[in-house]
N, C-alpha and C positions, 0 to 999 in steps of 0.2 A: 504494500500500500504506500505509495511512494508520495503521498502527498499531507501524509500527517504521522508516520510514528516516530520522525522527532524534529519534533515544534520546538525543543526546548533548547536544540543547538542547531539547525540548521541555519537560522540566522548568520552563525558564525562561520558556515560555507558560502554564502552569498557572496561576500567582501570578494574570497580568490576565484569564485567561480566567473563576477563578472572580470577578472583581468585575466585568468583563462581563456577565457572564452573571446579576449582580445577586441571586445564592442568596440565601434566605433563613430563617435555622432559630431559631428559638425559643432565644434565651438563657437561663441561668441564672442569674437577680440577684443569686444569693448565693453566686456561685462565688467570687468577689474577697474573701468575709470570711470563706470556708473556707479557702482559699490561705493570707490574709494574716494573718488573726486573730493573736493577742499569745498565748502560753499563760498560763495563769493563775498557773500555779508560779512561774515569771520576775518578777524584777522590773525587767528591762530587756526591751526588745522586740528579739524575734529581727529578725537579716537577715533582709529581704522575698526569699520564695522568687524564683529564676530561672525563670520556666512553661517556657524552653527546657531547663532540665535534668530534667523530665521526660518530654523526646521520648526516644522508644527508638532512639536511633541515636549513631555516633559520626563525628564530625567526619571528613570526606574529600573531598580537593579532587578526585583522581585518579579518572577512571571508566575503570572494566576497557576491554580493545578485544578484544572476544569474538573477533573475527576471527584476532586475533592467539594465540590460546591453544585447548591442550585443552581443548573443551567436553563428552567426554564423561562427566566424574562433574556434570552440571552438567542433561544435556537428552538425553531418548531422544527419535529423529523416529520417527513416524508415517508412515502412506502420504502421500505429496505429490506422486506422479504418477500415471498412469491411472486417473486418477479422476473419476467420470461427477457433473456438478455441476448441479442444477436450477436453472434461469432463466429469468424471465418475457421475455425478447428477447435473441436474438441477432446479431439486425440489424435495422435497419429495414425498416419495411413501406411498399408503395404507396402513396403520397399520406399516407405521415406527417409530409414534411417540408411539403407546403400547406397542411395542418392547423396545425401550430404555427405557421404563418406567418400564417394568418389568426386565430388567438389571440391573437398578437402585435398582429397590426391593431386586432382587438379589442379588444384593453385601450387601446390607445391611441387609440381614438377613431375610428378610419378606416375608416367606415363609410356605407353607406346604408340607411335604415331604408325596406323594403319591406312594407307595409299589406294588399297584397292582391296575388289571381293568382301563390303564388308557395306552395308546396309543399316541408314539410321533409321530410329527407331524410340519409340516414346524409353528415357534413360539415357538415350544416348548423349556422350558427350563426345566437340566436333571441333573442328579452328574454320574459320570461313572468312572471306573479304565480303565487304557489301558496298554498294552506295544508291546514292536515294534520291529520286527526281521527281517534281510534281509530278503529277498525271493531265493533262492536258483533255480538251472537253470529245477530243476522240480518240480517247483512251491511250494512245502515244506518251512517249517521255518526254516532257517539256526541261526547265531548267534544272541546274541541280540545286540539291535542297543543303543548305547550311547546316555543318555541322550530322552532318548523316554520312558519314564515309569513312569504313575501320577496314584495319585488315589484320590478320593472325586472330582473330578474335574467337576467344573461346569462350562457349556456351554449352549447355545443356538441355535437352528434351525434355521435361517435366510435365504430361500430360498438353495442357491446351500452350503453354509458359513455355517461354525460352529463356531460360537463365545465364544472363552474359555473366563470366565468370573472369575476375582480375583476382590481384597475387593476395588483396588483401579485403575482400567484399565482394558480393554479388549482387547484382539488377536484372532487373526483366524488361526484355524488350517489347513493343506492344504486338497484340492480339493478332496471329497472321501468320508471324513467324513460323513460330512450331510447326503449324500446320504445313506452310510450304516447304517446309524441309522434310519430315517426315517422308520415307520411303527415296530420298537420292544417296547417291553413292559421291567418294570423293573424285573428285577432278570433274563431276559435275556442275553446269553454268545453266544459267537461267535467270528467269524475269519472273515479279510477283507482283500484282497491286492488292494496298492494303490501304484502310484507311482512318487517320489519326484518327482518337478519343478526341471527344465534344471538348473535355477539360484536360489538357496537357501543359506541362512545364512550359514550356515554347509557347507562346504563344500564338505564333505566328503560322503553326502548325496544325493547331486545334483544329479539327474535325476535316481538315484536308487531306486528298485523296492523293497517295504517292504509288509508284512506282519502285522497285528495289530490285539491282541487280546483283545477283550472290552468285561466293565460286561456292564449292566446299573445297578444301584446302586436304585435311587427311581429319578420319575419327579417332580421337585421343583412349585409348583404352590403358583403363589406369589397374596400378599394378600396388599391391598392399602386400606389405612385408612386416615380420616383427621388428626387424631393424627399424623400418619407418615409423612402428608406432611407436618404438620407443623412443625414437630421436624427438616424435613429435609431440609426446606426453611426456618430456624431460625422465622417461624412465618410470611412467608413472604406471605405466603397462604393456605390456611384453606381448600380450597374443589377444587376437582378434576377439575371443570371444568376449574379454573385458573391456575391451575396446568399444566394441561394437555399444555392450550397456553403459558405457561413459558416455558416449553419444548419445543412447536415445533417452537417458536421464536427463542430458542437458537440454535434448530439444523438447521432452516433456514438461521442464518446467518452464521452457519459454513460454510454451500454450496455455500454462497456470499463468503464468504471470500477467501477461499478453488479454488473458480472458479477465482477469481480476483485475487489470487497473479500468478494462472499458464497467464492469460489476458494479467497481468505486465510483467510476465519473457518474451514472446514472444515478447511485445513492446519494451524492452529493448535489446534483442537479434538483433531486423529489427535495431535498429541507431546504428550509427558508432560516434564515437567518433573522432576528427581529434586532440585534442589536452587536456592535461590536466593544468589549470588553476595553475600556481605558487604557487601564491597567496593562493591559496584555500589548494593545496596541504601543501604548509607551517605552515598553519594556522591546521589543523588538526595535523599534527606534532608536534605543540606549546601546543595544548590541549589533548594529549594523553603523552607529555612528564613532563607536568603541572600536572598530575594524577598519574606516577609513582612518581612525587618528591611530593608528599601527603603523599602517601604508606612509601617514606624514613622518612616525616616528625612523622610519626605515625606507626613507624613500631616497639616500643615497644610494641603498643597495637595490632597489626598484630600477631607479632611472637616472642615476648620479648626480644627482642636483638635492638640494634641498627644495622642500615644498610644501606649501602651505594648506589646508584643506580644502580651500577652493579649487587649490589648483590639481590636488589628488583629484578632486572629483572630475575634473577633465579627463583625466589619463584611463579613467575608469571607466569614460566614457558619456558624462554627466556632464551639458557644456553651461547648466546654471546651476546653483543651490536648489532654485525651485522645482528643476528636472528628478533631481535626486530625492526632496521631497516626497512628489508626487508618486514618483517612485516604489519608495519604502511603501507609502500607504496603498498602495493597488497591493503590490504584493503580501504585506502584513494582513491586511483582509483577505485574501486569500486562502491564505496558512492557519489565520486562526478561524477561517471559514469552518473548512474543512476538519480543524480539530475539537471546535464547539459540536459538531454533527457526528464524528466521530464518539468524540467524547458521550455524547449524550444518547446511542448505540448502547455505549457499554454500561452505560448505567438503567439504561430501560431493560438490558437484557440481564443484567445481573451477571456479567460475565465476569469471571477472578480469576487469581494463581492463587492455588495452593503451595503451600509449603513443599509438600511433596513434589509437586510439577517444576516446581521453583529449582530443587536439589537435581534434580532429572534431567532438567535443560543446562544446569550447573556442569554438571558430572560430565555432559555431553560436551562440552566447551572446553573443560580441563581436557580429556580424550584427546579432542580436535586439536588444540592447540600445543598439546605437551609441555604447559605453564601450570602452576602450583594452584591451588584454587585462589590464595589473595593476589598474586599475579592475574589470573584471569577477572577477577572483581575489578581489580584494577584498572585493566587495558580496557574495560569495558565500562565505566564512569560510576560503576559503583554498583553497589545493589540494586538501589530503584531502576539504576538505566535498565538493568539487565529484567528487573524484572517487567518495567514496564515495555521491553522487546515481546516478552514470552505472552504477554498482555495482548499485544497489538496483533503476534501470530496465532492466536484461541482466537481474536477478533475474528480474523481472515476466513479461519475454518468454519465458523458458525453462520459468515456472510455467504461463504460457496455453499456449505450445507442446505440453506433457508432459501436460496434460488435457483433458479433454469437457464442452463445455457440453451438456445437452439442455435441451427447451423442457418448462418444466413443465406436467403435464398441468392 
């Protein structure tokens, strides 16, 4: 649940997330000589304004613990049980997990390139050149199309989907492909029209009817070794058959996860919020303005200059105080949207940790980690963090229990 089980320090990821994440907004160069400017009346210069006093908040170390308190003048819930939630998978499919498996080989090289006598086929993985020209109003190749023209490109067959495969990610090319590949052989050429989705990246594209010339180049038949699994699990597994369940563990929980955050957006959508929490709001204010005066305190090592908290909030990508403001409050309501609704789940359900569950989930952590159990308390913010995690994951299970996935149509 990625949007509230911790309210109580994500704030303090915000700060590196935005300068990670590298924002970037158009400053104002004349904001510093509207702030700071002299009046003319004066014939001393005022105090240079404070830009933190005009953030709209007031100083709070304390954040509420919703759990702990009446939430009802705060948050009315919504339907949050039997409720039918559309999803593109609910489980895996037949031979989904040797499909990723040979994309995996694929990016990494583990292949043989077969030239002839050999027939693609829904699985199949291929290298192909293409390029792409409108379609013209009798059916002919008119201009070429921008940005539509690859060669060595390797893809995959995946039922209706052609999965273009690079060394470090996969994408799908649009609807048409698969199909006009299916049943050619390599050193095979030809022509296809296809025609763009109503809503595509490109604009310029959308819903236009192209043309596409493709070779096939050779079908890549991938080749799986214990050598390679171990190289590629650092030694984590040695033969296929563990392998293979490392795999479909992991693309299992992506389908959990993937189905439970669209679960959350719906249950957060049905509550209505009636009021936002001072306290709470202030107190996120206090820890996201505590992280840009880090940045000023250590902004030699940032950006080798000294710098003032205006001028961090530029780098950060904030080109007024008021930007940054407004800011904090969209997102602060957000977070404490979501944890007042949450919150107040857990308290309608009567949902807890036991002691026991508590030692359980402990135990499991020591195990996982091979840390002492106050080492594991520790690296883990203490007892309530830990146990308010084991909190949030009973949540999770009682939210998938109490609803319906269906497969969208």
């Amino acid at each position: 649940m990625k949007k509230s089980t911790i309210i109580t320090i994500c704030a303090f990821a915000l700060g590196i997330l935005i300068l990670s994440a590298g924002f970037i907004l158009l400053t104002d160069n004349n904001i510093s000589n509207k702030i700071f400017a002299p009046k003319e009346t004066t014939t001393k210069a005022p105090d240079p304004v404070n830009p933190k006093d005009q953030l709209n908040y007031t100083h709070e170390e304390t954040p509420l613990k919703f759990l702990t308190i009446d939430l009802t003048p705060y948050v009315q819930l919504g339907q949050y049980k039997d409720l039918d939630i559309k999803v593109e998978q609910v489980e895996l499919l037949q031979g989904q997990v040797e499909m990723q498996i040979d994309i995996l080989l694929a990016q990494d090289g583990e292949y043989t390139k077969i030239r002839e006598n050999a027939t693609i086929a829904d699985g199949t993985v291929l290298n192909f050149n293409y390029k792409g020209y409108y379609q013209k109003e009798d059916g002919t190749k008119g201009d070429a199309l921008s940005n539509a023209t690859g060669s060595d490109q390797l893809a995959m067959i995946n039922g209706e989907k052609l999965i273009t495969i690079y060394s470090d990610r996969t994408s799908t090319f649009i609807e048409g492909f698969a199909k006009a590949m299916v049943g050619k052989q390599p050193g095979d050429k030809f022509d296809f029209a296809v025609t763009f989705p109503e809503v595509y990246h490109t604009a310029e594209l959308a819903g236009k009817k192209a043309i596409f010339e493709i070779e096939i180049n050779y079908i890549a038949q991938t080749n799986i070794s214990d050598a390679w699994i171990k190289k590629f699990t650092s030694e984590k597994y040695s033969n296929y058959a563990d392998f293979y369940n490392y795999i479909k563990d992991a693309m299992t929980s992506e389908i959990e996860s993937t189905n439970l955050d669209i679960l959350w957006d719906t249950i957060l959508k049905n509550g209505t919020v009636i009021k936002i929490p001072e306290q709470q709001l202030n107190y996120i204010y206090t820890v996201l303005v505590a992280e840009v005066d880090s940045y000023v305190a250590y902004s030699w090592y940032y950006w080798g200059q000294q710098l003032d908290f205006e001028q961090v909030l530029k780098k950060l990508g904030f080109a007024t105080v008021k930007d940054f403001d407004e800011y904090v409050i969209n997102y602060a309501t957000e977070m404490i949207t979501a944890d007042l609704i949450v919150s107040a789940i857990i308290q309608a359900e009567g949902i807890e940790v036991t002691d026991e569950e508590y030692e359980l989930f402990l135990a499991e952590l020591i195990e996982i980690s091979g840390k002492t159990r106050e080492e594991v308390i520790t690296s883990y913010g203490g007892e309530e963090s830990i146990k308010e995690t084991l909190l949030y994951t009973e949540l999770d299970k009682f939210i998938v229990e109490n609803n319906h996935y269906v497969l969208a149509e």
